[in-house]
N, C-alpha and C positions, 0 to 999 in steps of 0.2 A: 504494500500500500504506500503511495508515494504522498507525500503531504504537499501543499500547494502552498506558493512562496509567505503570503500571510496565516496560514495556518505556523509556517515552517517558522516564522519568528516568534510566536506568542507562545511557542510551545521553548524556543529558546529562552525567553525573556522570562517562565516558570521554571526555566532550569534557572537560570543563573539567580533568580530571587531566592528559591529552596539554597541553591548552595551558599550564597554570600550570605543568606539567614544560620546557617548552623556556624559560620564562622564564626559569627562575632557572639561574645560574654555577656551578660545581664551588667556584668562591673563593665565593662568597659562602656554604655549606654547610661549609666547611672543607674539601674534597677539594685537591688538587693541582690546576693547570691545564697541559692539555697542548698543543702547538701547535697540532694539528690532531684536531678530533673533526667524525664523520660526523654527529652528532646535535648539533643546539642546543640551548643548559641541559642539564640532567641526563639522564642515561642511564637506562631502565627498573632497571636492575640496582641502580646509585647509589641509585632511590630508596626501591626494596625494604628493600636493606642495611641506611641508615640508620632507616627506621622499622623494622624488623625485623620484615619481614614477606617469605613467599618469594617468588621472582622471577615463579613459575608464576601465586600469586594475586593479586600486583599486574597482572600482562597480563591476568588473568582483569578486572580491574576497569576496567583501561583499554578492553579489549574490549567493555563494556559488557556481560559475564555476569550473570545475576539469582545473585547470591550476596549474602548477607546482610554488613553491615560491620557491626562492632563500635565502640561507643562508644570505648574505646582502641586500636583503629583509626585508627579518622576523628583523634585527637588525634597520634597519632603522623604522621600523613600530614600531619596542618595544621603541622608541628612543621618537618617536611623540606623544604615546600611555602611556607613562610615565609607562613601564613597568621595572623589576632587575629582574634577576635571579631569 
């Protein structure tokens, strides 16, 4: 099954969200650290939160849904996500 050039990105764009989200710590974001968490780096919820955006359409994005992302979007997510230019 071959994916078509905008499927082929949104589906990137929920890889590389999943994996920059396990990279980064609760400490390095300012949250607390707890002993034991089920999930490495941050929690879908944690990164909704702090960009401010709801939990339903961050999974939507991790999912890889064709939903359109807003320019203060994307900045807010690169903000949580500890990403620069």
């Amino acid at each position: 099954m071959s994916l078509g050039n905008d499927d082929y990105r949104y589906k990137e764009l929920a890889d590389f969200l999943k994996i920059r989200r396990q990279k980064i710590s609760p400490s390095q974001v300012g949250l607390p650290t707890t002993e034991r968490r089920r999930t490495p780096g941050l929690r879908r919820e944690e990164v909704a939160q702090l960009s401010g955006i709801g939990l339903t359409w961050y999974t939507w994005l991790e999912q890889g849904r064709p939903i359109h992302v807003s320019t203060s979007i994307i900045e807010s997510l690169s903000r949580v996500l500890l990403l620069d230019a």
